[in-house]
N, C-alpha and C positions, 0 to 999 in steps of 0.2 A: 717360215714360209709366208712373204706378204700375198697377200691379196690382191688381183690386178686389177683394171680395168682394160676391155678388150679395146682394139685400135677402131678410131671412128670408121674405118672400113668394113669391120668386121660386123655378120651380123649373130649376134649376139644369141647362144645357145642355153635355152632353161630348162633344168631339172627340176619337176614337180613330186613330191610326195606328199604324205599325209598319213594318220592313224586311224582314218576312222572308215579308211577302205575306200576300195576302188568307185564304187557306187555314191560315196555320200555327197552329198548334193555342195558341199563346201569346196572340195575339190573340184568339181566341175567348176562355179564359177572363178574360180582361182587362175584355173586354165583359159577362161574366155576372157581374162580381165585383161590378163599379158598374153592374148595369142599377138598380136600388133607387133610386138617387141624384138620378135626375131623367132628364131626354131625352137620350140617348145617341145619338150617330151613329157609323158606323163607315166612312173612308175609307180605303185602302189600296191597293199597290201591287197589279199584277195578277200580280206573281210577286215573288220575292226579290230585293231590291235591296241586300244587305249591304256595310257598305264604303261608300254614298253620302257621308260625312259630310251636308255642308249642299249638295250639287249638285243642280244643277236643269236644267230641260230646255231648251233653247233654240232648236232647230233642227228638232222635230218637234213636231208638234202632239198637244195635251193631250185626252183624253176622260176622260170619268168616265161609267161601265156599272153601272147598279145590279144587284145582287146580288141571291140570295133573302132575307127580312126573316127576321130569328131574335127570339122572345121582347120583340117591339115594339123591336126593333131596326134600323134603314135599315142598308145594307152597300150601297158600292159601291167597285169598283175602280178603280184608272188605272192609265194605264201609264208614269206618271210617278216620279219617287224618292219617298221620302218626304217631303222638305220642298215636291214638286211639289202632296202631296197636302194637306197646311197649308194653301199658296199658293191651289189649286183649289180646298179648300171654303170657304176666305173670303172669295173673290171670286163663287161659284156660291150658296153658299147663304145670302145674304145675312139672312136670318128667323130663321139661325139661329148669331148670333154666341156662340160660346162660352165658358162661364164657365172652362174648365179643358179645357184639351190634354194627353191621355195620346199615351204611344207605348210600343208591348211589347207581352206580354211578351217581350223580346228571348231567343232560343234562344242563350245562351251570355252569358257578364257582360262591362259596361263600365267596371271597372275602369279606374284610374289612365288612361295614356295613351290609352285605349283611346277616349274620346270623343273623339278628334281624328278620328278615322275612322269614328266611327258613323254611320248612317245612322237609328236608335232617337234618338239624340241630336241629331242633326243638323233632326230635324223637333221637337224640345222647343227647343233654343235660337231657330230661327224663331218658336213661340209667344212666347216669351219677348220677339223684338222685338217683336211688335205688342203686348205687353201682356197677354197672357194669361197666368194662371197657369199651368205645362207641368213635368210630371212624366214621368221618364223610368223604366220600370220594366225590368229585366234578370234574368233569371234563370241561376244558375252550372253551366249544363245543356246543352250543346251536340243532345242529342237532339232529332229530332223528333217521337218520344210522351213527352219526360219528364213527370211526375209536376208542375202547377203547383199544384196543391190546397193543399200548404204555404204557399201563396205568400198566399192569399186574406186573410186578416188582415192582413199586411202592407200590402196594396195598400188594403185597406177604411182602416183607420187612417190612414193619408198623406191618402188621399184626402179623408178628410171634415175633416180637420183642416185641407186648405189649402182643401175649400171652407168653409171656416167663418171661417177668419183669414187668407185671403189668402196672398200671399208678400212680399216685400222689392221695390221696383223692378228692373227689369231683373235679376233673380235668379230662375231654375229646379233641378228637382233632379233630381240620378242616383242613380237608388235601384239597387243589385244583392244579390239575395238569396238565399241559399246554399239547395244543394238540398233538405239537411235542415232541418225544420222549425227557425226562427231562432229564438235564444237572445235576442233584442230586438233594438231596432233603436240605430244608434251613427252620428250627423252627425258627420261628419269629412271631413279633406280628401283630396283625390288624391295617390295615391303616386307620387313622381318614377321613374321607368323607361325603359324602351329596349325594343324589339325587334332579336333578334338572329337570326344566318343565318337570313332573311324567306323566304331563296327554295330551291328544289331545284330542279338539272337534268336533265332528260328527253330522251332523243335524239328531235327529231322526223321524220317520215317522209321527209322534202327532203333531210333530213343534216343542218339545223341544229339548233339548241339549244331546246328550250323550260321556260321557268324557269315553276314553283309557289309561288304565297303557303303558307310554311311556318312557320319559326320560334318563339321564345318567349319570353316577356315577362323580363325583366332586373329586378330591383326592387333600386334604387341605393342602399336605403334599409331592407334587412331588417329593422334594428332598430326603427325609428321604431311609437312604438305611438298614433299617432294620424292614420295613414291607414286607406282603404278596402282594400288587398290586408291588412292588420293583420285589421281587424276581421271581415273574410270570412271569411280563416282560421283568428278566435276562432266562428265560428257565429252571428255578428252579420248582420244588413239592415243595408248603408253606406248611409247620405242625402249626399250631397255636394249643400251649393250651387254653384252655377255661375252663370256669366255669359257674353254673348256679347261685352264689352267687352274685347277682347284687351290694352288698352293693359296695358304695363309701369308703374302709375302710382307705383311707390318707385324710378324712377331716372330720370324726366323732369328733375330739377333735376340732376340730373348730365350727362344728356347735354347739355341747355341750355349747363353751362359749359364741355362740347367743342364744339358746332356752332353755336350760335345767334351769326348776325354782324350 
């Protein structure tokens, strides 16, 4: 299913989400960056869902709560992941299929391995199956008042550029962008890494153990000067294309002539 771009007539329909919930200050400015752009919606989690990668809800049932409207903006929440909230507005808001799926600004960056487990990411690659164009923005700021005003250029330029020319089939992007105002922007690929001692233990009140998501990212690869952790910390915007096509497709002929009988 390629990916379009809508006709110059057309004014141009954006799906907003995010992981870090309806409130966090990253997603509003996301929303103010490209209200200009055409009709914007904005669905998002009712609280912080960090860590979802691409999970989804199965077992409870879905709402979507409309929100108060900002700057002719619709807001509403769910209380689903992010890719629930994908799933939910393209089934609910049928009138308003859209041209370009944002999600961000993420409070902290999704570097190299770091998309495996996002939930920022995790609802950009769902756009990415149905065919929508879907840009994933991240900012290198764990706060929750950082400064995203640096960030507005960046996100304006990606933005109008893919809706103007589209993307690749089945290809989205991970954009992460450093706190200080970016030196330009640099498409490159994902750094190969690891996280390491993930966890700390805590005595808990019973007498057993209770472990903390901790650790820090390992980059296998310090030298390599054509990844995303490289150009982050040249004062670059990383663009990584992406795909949700996990296959390994440069060793299919090799395992062919292990298994195939």
């Amino acid at each position: 299913m390629e990916n379009t771009t809508p006709p110059a007539t057309h004014r141009p329909r954006i799906l907003i989400t995010n992981d870090d919930g309806i409130a966090a200050k990253g997603l509003q400015h996301l929303a103010d960056f490209v209200a200009d752009f055409g009709e914007v919606r904005v669905v998002a989690p009712d609280s912080a869902r960090s860590g979802q990668s691409g999970a989804i809800t199965v077992n409870v049932p879905l709402r979507l709560t409309p929100q108060p409207s900002r700057g002719g903006i619709d807001f509403y929440s769910c209380n689903g992941t992010p890719v629930d909230c994908i799933k939910l507005a393209l089934h609910c808001f049928r009138d308003f299929r859209p041209d370009l799926i944002l999600s961000g600004i993420n409070h902290g960056h999704n570097a190299a391995i770091s998309i495996l487990y996002s939930g920022t990411m995790g609802a950009v690659l769902e756009g990415c199956v149905v065919g929508v164009p879907s840009i994933g923005f991240s900012l290198c700021s764990h706060d929750a008042d950082a400064d995203f005003a640096p960030s507005r250029e960046i996100v304006r330029e990606i933005c109008r550029n893919v809706l103007a020319d589209g993307l690749p089939p089945k290809v989205c992007l991970n954009v992460n962008i450093p706190v200080a105002p970016a030196r330009g922007i640099r498409v490159c690929r994902q750094a190969r890494g690891h996280w390491s001692e993930e966890y700390t233990a805590h005595p808990a009140p019973n007498g057993s153990t209770d472990y903390r998501l901790a650790g820090f990212f390992v980059n296998e690869e310090p030298d390599a000067r054509d990844t995303d952790e490289y150009f982050l910390a040249e004062g670059y915007a990383s663009v990584v294309p992406c795909t949700y096509d996990q296959t390994a497709h440069d060793v299919i002929s090799a395992m062919c002539r292990r298994f195939d009988r």
